[in-house]
Backbone bond lengths (Angstrom), bond angles and torsions (degrees), N, CA, C in turn:
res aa  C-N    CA-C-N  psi(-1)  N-CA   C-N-CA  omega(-1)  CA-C   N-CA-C  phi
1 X - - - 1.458 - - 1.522 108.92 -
2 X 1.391 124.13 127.63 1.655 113.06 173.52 1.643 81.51 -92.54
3 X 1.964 78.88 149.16 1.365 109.87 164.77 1.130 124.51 -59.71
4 X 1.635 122.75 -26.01 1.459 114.59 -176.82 1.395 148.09 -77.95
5 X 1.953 88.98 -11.59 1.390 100.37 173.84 1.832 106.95 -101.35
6 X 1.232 109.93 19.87 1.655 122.48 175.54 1.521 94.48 -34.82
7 X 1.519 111.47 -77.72 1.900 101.30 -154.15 1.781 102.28 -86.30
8 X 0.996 116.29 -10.35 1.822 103.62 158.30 1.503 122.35 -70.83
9 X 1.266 104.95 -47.41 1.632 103.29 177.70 1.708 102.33 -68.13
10 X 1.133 133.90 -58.22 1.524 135.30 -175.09 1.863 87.70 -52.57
11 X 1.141 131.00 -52.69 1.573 110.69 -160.63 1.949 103.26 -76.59
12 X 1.272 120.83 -4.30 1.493 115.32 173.29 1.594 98.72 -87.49
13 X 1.110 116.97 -24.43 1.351 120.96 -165.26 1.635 112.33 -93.79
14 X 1.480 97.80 -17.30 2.135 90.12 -175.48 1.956 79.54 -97.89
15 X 1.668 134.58 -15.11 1.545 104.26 177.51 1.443 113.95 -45.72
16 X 1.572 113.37 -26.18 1.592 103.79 -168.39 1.503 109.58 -91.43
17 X 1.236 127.23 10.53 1.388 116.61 -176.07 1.321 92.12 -76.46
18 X 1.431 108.21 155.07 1.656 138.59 160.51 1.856 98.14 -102.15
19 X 1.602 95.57 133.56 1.406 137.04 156.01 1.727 99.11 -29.31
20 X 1.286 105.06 112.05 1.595 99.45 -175.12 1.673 133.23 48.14
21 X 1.499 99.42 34.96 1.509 97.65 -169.09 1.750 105.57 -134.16
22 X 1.101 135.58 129.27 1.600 142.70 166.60 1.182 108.08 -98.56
23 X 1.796 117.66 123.19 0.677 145.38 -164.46 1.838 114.09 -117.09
24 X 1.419 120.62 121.68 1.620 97.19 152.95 1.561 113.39 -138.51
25 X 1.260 106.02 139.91 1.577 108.62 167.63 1.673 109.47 -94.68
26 X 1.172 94.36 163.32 1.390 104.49 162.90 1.492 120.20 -122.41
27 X 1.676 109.17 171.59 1.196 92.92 -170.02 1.768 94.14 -158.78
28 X 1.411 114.49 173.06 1.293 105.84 -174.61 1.464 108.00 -84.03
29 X 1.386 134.17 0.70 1.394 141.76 -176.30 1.639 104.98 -113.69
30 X 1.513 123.38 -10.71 1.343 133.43 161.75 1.273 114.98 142.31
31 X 1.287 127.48 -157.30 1.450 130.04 -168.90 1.545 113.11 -106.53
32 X 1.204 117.74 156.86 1.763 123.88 172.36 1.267 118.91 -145.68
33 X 1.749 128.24 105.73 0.848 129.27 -150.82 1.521 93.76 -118.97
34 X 1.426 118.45 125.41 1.399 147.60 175.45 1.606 115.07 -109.87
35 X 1.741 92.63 118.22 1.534 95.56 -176.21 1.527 104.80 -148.34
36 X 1.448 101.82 151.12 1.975 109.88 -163.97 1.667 85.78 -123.27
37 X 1.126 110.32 148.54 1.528 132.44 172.36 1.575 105.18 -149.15
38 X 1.077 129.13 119.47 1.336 136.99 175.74 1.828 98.88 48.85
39 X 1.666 102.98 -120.47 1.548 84.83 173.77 1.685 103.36 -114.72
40 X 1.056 125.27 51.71 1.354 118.75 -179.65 1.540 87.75 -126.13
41 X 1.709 99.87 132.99 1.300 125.52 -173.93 1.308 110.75 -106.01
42 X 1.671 139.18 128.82 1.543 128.29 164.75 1.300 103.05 -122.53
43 X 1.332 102.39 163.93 1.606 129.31 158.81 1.165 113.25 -110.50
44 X 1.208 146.89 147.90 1.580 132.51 121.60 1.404 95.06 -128.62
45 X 1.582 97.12 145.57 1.079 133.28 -178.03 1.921 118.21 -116.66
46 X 1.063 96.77 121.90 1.557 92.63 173.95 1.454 110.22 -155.86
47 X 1.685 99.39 131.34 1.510 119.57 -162.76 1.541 105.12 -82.84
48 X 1.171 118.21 170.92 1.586 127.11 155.24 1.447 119.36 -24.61
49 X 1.374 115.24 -68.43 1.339 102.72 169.51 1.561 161.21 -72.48
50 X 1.746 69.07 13.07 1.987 94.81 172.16 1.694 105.05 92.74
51 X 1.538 102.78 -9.67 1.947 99.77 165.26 1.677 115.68 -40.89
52 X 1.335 130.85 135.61 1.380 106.98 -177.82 1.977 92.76 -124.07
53 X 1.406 123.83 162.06 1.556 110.22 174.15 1.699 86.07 -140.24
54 X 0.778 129.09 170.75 1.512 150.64 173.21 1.272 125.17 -155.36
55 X 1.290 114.45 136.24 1.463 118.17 -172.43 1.309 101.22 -143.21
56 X 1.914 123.17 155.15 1.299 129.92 -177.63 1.643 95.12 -156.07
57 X 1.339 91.73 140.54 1.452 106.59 -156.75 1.535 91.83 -123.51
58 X 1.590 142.98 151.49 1.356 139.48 114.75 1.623 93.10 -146.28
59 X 1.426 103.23 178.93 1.493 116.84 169.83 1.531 120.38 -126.13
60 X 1.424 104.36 23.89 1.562 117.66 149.35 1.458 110.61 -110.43
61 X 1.376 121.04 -8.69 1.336 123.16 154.77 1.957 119.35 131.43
62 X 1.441 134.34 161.71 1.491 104.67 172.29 1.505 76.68 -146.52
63 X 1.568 109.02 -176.60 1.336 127.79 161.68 1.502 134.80 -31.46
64 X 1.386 141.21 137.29 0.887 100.70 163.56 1.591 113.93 -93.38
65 X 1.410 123.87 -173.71 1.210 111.53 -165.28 1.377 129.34 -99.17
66 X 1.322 124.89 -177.65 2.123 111.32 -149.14 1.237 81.34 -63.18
67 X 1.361 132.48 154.07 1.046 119.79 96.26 2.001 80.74 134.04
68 X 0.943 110.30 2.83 1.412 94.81 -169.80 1.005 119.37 -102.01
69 X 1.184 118.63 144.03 1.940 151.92 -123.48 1.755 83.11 -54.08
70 X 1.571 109.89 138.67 1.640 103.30 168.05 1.858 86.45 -96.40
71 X 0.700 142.08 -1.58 1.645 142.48 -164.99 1.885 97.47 -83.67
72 X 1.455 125.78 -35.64 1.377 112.95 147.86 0.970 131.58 -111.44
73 X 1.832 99.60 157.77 1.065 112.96 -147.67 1.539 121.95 -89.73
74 X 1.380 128.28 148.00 1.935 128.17 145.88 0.835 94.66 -84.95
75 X 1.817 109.42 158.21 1.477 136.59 168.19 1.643 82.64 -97.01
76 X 1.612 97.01 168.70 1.596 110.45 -179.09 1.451 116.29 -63.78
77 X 1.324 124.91 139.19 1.545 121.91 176.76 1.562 108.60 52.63
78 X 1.602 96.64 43.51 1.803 101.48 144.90 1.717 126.49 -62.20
79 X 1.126 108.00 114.89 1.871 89.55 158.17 1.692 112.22 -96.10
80 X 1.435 110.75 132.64 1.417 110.60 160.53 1.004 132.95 -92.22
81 X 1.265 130.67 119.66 1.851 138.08 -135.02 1.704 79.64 -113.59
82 X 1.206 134.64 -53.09 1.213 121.08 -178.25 1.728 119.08 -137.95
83 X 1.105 109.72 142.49 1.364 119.67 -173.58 1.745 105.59 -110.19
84 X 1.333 121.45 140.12 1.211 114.23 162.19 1.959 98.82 -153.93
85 X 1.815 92.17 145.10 1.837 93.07 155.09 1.141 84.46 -161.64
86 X 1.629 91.67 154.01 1.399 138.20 166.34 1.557 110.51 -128.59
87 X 1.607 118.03 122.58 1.139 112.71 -175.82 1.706 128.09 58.58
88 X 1.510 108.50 -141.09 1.727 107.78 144.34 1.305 130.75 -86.92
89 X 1.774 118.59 37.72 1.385 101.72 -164.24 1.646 78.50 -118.67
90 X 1.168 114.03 151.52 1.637 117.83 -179.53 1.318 100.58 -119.72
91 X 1.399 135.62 162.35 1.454 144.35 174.64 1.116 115.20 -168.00
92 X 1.554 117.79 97.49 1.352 102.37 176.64 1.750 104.50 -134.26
93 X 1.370 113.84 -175.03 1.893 109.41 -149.92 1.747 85.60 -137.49
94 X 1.202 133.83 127.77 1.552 148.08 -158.79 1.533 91.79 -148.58
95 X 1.411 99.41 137.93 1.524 134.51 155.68 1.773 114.29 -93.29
96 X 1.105 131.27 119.62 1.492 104.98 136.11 1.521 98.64 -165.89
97 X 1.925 114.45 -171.38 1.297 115.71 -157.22 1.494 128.90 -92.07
98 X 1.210 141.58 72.13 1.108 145.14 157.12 1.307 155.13 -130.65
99 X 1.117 146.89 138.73 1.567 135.57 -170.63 2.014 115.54 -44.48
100 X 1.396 94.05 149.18 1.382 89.40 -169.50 1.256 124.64 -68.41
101 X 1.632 127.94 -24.93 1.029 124.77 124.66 1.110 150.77 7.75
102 X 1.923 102.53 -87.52 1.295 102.11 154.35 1.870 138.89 -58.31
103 X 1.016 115.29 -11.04 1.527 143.79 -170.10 1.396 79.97 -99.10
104 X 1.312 151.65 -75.76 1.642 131.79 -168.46 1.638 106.67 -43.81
105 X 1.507 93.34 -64.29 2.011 98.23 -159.11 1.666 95.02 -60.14
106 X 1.335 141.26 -29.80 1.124 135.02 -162.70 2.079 108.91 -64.12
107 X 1.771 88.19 -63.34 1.534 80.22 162.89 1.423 139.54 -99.20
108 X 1.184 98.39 34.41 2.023 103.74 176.68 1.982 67.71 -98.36
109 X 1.430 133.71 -81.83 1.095 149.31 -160.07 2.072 107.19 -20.76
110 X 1.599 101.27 -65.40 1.207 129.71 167.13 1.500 101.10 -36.96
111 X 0.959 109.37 -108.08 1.567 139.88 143.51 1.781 93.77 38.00
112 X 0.988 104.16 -61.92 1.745 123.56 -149.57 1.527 101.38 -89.57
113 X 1.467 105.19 -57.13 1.053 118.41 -178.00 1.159 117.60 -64.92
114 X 1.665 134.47 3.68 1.168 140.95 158.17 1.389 120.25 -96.27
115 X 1.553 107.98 -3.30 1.595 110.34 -171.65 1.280 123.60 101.28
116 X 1.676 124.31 17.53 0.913 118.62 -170.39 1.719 95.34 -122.34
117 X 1.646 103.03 149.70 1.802 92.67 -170.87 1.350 104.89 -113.66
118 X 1.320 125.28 104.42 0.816 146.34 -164.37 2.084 119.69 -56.59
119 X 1.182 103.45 133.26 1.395 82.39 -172.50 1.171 117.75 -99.77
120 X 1.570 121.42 -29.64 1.474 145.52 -158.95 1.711 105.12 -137.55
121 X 1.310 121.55 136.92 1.168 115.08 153.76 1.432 98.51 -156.48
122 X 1.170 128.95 92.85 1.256 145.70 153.61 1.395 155.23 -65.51
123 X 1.386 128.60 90.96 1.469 110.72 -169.06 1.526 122.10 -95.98
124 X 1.340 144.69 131.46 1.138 159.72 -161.00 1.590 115.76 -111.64
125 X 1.462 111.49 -1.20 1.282 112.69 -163.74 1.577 134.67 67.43
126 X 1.539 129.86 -65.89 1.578 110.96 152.37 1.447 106.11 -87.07
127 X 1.316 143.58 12.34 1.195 133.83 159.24 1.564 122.77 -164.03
128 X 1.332 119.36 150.63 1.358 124.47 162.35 1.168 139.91 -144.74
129 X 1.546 124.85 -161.17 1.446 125.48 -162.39 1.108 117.18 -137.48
130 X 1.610 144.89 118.98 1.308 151.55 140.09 1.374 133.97 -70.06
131 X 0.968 137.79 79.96 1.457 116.05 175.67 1.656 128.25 -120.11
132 X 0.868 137.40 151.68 1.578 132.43 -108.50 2.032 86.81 -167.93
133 X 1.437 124.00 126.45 1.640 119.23 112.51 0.920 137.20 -118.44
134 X 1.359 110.66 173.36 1.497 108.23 172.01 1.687 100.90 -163.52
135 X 1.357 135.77 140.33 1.504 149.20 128.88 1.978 88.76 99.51
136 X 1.400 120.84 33.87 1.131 135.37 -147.99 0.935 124.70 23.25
137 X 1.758 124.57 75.56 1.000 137.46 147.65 1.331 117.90 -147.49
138 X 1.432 117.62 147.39 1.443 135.32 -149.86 1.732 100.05 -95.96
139 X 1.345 126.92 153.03 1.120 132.62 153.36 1.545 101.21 -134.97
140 X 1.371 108.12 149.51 1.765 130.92 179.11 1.314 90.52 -136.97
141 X 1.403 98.69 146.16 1.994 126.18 -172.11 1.387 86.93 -134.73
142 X 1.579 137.98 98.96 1.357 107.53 165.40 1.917 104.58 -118.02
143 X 1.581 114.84 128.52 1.162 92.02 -152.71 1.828 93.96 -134.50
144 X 1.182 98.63 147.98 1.607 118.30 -165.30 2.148 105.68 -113.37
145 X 1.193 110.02 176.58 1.654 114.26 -157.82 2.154 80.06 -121.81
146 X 1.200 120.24 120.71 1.470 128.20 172.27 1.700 89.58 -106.92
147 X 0.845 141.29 91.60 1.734 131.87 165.61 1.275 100.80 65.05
148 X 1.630 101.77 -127.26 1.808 109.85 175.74 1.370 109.94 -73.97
149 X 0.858 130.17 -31.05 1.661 135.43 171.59 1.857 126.41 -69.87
150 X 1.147 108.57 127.88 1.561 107.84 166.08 1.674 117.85 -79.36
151 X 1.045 104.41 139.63 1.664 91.94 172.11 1.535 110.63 -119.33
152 X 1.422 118.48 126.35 1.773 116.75 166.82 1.227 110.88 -123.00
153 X 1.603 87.14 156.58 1.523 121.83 -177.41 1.373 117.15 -83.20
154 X 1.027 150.98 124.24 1.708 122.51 -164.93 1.609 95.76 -149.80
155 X 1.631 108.15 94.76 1.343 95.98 156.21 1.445 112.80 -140.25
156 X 1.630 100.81 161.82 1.210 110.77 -159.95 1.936 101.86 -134.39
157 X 1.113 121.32 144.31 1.441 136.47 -157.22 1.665 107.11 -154.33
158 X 1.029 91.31 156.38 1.507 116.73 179.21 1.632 98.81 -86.92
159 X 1.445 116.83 122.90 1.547 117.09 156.09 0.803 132.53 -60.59
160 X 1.782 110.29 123.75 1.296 114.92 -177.41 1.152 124.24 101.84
161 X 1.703 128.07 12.59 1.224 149.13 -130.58 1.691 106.75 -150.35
């Protein structure tokens, strides 16, 4: 599975959840189990070879997921609209309030100040780019203007993976 289509494939896949309902198909490449609880939507997916990915979706917000890196950073009063991992690759999708600007210098700033050497931090005006390694593994910030809100993409992976 590439990591990059994590929250597109999970968001074609929670349209079919039913309102309080768990779902699994099967398939000849493995199973995909779709389940709605209030408004938080999941997938997990797990292939033949026992790979497993999980994803959780709402837009009042869910967890983010075990295990992911405290070395990057949230700005204050993030919401996370979507969570996903597979393996060591993390992916998750955040709302919160600031100019894009400020949302660049925050995580090139962040970013650094955790030890990671940043390669890119770019602003574009309705959107931009961070990207960051460190201890071989990659982080990407790629972040877009929702109204008053910025929204980023933030995933981070092991090189080479």
């Amino acid at each position: 599975m590439n990591a990059k289509f994590l929250l597109p494939l999970a968001a074609l896949l929670l349209v079919t959840a039913g309102c309080g309902k768990k779902t699994t198909y099967q398939t000849s490449k493995g199973g995909v189990t779709v389940e709605q609880k209030g408004d938080v939507a999941s997938v997990e997916i797990k292939d033949k070879s026992g790979e497993v990915m999980k994803v959780a979706a709402s837009e009042k917000g869910v967890s983010l997921p075990p295990g992911f890196p405290k070395d990057v950073p949230l700005p204050k009063d993030t919401l996370v609209t979507a969570a996903a991992i597979m393996g060591d690759t993390f992916q998750v999708q955040t709302t919160f309030k600031a100019s894009m600007a400020e949302s660049v210098n925050f995580y090139g700033e962040k970013l650094k100040s955790e030890g990671w050497d940043v390669q890119d931090a770019s602003d574009q005006g309705e959107g931009g780019l961070v990207s960051a390694k460190k201890d071989g593994r990659e982080c990407m910030v790629m972040l877009s203007k929702d109204g008053q809100l910025t929204r980023a993409v933030i995933m981070t992976s092991v090189v080479g993976k």
